[in-house]
C-alpha positions in Angstrom: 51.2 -34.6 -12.1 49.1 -32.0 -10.9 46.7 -29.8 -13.9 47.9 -26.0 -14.8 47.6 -23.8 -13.3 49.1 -25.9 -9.9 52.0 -27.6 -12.1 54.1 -23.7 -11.3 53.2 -24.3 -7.2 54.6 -27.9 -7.4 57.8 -27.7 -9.2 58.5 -24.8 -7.5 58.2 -26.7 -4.3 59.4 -29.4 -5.7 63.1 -27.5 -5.9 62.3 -25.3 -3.1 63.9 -27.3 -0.6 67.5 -26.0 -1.0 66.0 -22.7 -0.5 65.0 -20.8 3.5 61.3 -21.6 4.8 60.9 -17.9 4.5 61.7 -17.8 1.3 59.9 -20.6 0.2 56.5 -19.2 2.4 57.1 -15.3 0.9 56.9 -16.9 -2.6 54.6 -19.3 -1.8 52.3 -16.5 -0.8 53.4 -13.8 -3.6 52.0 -16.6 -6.2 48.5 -17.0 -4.0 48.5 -14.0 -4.2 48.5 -13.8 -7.7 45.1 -15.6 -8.7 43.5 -12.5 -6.5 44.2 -9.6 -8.9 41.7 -8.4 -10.8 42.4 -6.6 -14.5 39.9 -3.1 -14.7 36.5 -3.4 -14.4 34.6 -3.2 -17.8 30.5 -1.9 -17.3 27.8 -3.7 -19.9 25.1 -2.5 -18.8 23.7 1.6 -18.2 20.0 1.3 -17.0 18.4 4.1 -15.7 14.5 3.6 -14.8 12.5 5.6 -12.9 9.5 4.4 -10.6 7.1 7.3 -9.1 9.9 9.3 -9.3 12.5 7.7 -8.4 15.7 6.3 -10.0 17.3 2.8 -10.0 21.0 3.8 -10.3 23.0 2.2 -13.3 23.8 -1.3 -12.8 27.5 -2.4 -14.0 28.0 -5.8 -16.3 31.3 -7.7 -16.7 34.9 -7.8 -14.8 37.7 -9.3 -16.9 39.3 -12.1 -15.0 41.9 -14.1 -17.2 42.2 -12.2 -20.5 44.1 -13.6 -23.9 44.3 -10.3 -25.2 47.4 -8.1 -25.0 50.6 -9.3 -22.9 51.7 -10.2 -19.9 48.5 -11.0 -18.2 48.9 -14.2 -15.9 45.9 -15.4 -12.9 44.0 -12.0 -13.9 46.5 -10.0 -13.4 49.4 -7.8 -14.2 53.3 -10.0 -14.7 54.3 -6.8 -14.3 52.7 -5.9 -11.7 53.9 -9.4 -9.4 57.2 -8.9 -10.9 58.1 -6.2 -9.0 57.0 -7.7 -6.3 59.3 -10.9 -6.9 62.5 -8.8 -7.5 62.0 -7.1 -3.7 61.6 -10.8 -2.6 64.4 -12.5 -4.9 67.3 -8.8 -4.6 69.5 -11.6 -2.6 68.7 -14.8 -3.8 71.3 -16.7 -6.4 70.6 -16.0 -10.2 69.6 -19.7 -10.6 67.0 -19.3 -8.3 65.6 -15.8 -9.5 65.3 -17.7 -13.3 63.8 -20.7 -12.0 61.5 -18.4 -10.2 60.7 -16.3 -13.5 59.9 -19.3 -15.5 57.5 -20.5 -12.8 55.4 -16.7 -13.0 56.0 -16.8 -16.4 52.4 -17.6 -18.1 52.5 -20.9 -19.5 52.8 -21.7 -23.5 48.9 -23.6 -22.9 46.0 -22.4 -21.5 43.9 -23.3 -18.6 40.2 -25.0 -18.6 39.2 -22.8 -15.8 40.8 -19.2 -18.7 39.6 -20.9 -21.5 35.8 -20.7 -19.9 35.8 -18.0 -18.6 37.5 -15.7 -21.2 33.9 -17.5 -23.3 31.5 -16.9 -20.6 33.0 -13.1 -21.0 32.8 -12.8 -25.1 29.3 -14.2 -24.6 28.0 -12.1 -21.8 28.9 -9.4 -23.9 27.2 -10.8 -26.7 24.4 -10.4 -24.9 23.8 -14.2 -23.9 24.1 -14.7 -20.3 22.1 -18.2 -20.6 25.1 -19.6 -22.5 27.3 -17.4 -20.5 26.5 -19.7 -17.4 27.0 -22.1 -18.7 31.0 -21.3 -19.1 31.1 -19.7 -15.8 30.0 -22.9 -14.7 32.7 -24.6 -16.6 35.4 -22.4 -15.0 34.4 -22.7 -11.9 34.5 -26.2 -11.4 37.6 -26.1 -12.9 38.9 -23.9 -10.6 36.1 -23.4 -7.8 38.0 -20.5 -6.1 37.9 -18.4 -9.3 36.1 -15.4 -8.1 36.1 -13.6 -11.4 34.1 -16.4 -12.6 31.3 -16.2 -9.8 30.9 -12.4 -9.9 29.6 -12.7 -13.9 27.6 -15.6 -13.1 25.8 -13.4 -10.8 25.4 -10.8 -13.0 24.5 -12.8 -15.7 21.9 -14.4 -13.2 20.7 -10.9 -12.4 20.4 -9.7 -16.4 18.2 -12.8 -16.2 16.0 -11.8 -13.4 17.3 -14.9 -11.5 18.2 -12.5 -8.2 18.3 -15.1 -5.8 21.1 -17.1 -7.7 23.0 -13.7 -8.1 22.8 -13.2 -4.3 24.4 -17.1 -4.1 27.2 -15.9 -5.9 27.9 -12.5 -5.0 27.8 -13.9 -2.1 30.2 -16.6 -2.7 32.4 -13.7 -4.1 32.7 -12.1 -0.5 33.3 -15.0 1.2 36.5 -15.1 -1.1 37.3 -11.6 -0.8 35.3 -9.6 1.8 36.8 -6.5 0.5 35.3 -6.1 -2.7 32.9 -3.1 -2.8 31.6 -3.6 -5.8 30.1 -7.2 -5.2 28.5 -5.7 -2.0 27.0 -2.7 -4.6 25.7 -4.9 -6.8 24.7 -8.0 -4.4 22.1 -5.0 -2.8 20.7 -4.1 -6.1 19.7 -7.8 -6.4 18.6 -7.8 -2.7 16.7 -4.7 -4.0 14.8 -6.5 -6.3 13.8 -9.4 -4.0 12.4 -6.2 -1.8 14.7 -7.4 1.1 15.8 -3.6 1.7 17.1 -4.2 5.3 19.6 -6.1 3.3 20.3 -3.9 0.4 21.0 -1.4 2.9 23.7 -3.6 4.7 25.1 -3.9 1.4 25.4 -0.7 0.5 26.9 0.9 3.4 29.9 -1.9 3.3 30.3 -0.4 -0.3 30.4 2.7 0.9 32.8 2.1 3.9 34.8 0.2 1.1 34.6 2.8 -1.6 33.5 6.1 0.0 33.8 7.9 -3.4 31.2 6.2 -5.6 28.6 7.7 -5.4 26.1 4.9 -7.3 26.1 3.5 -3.3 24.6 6.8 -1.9 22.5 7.3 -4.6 20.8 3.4 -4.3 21.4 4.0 -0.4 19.4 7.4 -0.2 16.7 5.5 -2.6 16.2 3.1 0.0 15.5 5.5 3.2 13.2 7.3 0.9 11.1 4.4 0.3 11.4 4.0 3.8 10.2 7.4 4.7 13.4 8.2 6.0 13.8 11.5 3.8 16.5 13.4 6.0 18.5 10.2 5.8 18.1 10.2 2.1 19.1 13.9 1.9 22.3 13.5 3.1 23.0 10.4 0.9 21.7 12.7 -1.9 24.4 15.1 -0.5 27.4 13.1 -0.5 26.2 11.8 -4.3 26.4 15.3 -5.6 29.9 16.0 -3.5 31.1 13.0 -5.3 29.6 14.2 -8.8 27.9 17.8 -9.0 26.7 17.4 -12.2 24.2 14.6 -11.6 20.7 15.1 -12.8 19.3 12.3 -10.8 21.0 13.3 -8.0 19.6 16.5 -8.1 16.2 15.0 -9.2 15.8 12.4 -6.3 17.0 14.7 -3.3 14.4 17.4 -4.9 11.9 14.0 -4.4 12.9 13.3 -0.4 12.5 17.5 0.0 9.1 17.3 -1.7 7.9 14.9 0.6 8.9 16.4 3.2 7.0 19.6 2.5 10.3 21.6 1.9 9.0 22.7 -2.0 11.5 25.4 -2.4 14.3 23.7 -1.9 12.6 20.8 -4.2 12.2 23.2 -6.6 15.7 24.4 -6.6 16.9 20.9 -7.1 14.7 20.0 -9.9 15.9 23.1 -11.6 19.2 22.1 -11.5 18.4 18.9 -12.7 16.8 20.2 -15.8 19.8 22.7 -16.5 22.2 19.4 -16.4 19.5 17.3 -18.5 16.6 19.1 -20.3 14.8 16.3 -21.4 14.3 14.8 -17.6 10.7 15.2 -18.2 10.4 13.6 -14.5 11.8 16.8 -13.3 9.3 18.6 -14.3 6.6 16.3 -14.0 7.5 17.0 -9.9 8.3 20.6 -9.9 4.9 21.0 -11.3 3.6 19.3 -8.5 5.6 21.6 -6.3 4.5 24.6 -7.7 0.8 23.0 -8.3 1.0 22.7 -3.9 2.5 26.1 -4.0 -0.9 27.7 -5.5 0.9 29.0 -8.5 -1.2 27.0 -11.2 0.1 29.2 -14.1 3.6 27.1 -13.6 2.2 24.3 -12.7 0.6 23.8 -16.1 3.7 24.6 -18.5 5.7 22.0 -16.4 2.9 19.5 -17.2 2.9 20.7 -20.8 6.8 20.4 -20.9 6.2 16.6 -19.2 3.6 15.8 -22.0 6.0 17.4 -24.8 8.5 14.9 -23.7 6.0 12.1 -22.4 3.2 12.0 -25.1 1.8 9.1 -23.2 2.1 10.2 -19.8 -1.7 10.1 -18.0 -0.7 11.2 -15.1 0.5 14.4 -16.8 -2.8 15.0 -18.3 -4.8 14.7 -14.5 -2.3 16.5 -13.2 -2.6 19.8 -15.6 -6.5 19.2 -15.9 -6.4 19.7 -11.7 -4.1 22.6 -12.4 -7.0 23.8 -15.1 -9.5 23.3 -13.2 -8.4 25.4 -10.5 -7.2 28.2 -12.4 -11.0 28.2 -13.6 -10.0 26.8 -17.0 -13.0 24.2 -17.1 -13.1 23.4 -20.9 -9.4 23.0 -20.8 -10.0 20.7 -18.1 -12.0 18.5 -19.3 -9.9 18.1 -22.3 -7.2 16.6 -20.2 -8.9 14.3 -18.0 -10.3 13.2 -21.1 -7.1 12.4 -22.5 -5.7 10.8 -19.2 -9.2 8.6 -19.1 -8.1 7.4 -22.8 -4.3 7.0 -21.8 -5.6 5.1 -18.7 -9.3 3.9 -19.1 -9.1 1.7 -15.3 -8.3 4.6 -13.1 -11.3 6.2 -11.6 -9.9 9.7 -10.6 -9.8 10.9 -14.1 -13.4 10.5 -15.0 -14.5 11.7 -11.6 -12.8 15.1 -12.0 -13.9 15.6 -15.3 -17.4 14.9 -13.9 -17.0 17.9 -11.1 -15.9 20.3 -14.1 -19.1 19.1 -16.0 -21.4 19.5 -13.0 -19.4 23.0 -12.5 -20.4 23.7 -15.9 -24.0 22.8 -15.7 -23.8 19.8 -18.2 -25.5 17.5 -16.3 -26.0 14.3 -18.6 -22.5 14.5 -19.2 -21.4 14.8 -15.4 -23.7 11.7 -14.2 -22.4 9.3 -17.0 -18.8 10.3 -15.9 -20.1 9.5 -12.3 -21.4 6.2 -13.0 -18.4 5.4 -15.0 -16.7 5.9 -11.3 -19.5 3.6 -10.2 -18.9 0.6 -12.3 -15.0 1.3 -11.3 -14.8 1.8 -7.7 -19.4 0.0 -6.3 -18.0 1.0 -2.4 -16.8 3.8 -3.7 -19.9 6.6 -1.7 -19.0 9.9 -3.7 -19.9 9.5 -7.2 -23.6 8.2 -6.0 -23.3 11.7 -3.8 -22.6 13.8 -6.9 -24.7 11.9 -9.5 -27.5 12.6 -6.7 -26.8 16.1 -6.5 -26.9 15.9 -10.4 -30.2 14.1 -10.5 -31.5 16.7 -7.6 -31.1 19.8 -10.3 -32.1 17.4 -13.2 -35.4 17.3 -11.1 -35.1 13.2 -11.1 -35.9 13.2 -7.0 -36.2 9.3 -6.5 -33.3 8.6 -8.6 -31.7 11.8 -6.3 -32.8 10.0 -3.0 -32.0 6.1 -4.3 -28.2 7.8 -4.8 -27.4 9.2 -1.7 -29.5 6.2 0.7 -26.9 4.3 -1.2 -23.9 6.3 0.0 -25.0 6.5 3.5 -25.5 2.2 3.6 -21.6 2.7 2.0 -20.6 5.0 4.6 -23.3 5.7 7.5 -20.7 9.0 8.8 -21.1 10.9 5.1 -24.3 12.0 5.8 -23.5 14.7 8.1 -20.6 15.6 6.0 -23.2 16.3 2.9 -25.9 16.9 4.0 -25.7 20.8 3.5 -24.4 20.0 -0.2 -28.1 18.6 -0.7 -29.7 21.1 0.8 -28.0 23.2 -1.5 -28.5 21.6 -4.9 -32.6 21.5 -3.6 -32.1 24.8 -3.1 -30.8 25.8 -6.3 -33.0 23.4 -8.2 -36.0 25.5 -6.4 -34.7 28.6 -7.3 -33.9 27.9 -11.3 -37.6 26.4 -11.5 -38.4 29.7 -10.4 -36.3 32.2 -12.9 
């Protein structure tokens, strides 16, 4: 005799034989049917990360395939739901038959091996164990290897793991048992994503969004990919259709205010990101880039309280700190400069930009051992690098260390033989106003 959940499929065609082929094939099909439904989708998991700008849209945890709690739930779905489906079928059959056909739908007094795992793989996914979540999924599916609740938490249990290749396997393996399910294609692309195969996240996304046309978690992870991509009027309209879908989306807002920022359009980048900080105040990447924006825009004044805001929020953000201490520097605030490319240098002691600056506003403000040991900081950072041995010779010219001077800039011109008709009238200027200061 054949194991549950096939013993209701083999009486019932086992007694079927009295009954029309019709009938038998409509019923036949109704309970096939069945193990196909899926009970609402329950999310785990709201991650929302941002890399140079740019968000990686929430991705959603568990699906409830065969559930113990509440009643009337039978192959993941609704009794209620297939029974109205078997009373259009059974309106003109004989009573005897319509009973006979109740008790077969009817869930069984026992469970299943391929419920009993899964309905554990679920508890403990949501226990936060996907190892020993696998492990059930495992269990249920070879129990019942066309289970496809059971392969779409594997895969997401594979993916909370990092194990994105498995995850493809079985959202893969989903599809191939129902090609129709959007949100397998959604979250199969975000593990494509992370395996930086974006040709295929993008295929993936767009069936979603053929599939489901109104979540707008697709266009969102869609428009982040033709950004990457430099495809920022691509992402703009995917950006679009996000906030159609949901107009009171901060990232939304926030990422098409990206794709117009790099494509030079900073007014209407600015506009976005101020309606993403209206909807979330605290989106400190919003005005991290509106900064920007305005920094591009000349209008330094702005610039620097959106990098203030950014470092209110972001106490640790070095990028912040350059960023105002350029802004600083240009509004003529040199002191205040330096105090933030000093801060950025301590925040992130490997990047050479920060040190380099700093040394500029030093050399601007005629403290000249302090401007060469920031240049041959740069130096010891970036040895191909040819303008910090420029600047430290400039510095060495007006210190009135000429061989050290001429030692630094031979060395940028065996670096990069074309500088020297770029600099040479910045030499001839710091000899010149080394000449004239030994004078005064």
């Amino acid at each position: 005799m054949p194991k549950f959940p096939d013993l209701r499929l083999w009486l019932f065609r086992r007694v079927a034989r009295v009954l029309s082929q019709k009938f038998v094939q409509k019923v036949q099909l109704i309970l096939t049917a069945g193990s196909e439904l899926k009970s609402p989708f329950v999310p785990l998991f709201q991650r929302r990360n941002f890399l140079r700008g740019l968000q990686t849209p929430p991705f959603d945890g568990l699906r409830a395939g065969f559930w113990k709690r509440g009643e009337g739930k039978i192959f993941g779905g609704n009794s209620s739901v297939l029974l109205g489906h078997h009373t259009r079928v059974l309106s003109k059959q004989a009573s005897c038959v319509t009973a006979l056909f109740l008790f077969l739908v009817t869930p069984c007094a026992w469970p299943g091996q391929a419920e009993d795992a899964l309905n554990e793989g679920l508890k403990l996914h949501e226990a936060g164990k996907p190892k020993e979540a696998i492990q059930e999924y495992d269990r249920a599916i070879k129990a019942n290897p066309k289970l496809v609740e059971a392969y779409f938490n594997r895969g997401n249990a594979h993916y909370d793991l990092g194990e994105n290749q498995q995850a493809v396997n079985d959202y893969s393996q989903v599809l191939r048992l129902n090609p129709k399910d959007a949100e397998t294609f959604y979250n199969r692309g975000n593990a494509y994503r992370r395996l930086k195969k974006d040709d295929l996240a993008l295929k993936d996304y767009t069936a979603a969004i053929k599939l489901s046309p109104d979540d707008a978690r697709n266009y969102i992870n869609r428009g982040s990919i033709y950004f990457d991509g430099k495809r920022y009027e691509a992402a703009v309209k995917d950006y679009d259709e996000a906030l159609r879908i949901n107009p009171k989306d901060a990232n939304s807002y926030y990422n098409r205010g990206n794709s117009y920022l790099a494509m030079d359009k900073k007014d209407e980048a600015i506009n976005d990101f101020n309606e993403a900080i209206i909807l979330d105040s605290k989106l400190a990447d919003a005005y991290y880039n509106r900064g920007i924006a305005y920094a591009d825009l000349g209008d330094q004044e702005k610039a620097i309280a959106d990098f203030s805001t950014t470092i209110d929020l972001q106490p640790k953000n070095a990028n912040a700190y350059y960023n105002r201490g350029l802004a600083q520097a240009k509004a003529a605030n040199l002191e205040a400069a330096v105090d933030d490319y000093s801060e950025a240098t301590r925040l992130n002691p490997k990047d050479p930009e920060a040190p380099f600056n700093r040394g500029l506003a030093y050399l601007r403000l005629e403290k000249y051992d302090y401007a060469a040991r920031d240049f041959s900081e740069v130096i010891r950072i970036q040895p191909r690098n040819p303008d910090p041995y420029v600047y430290r010779g400039v510095i060495r010219v007006y210190q009135g260390k000429d061989k050290e001077a001429e030692a630094d800039f031979q060395k940028a011109y065996q670096i990069d033989p074309a500088i020297k008709k770029k600099i040479q009238p910045l030499v001839e200027a710091a000899k010149a106003r080394a000449k004239q200061k030994l004078t005064e």
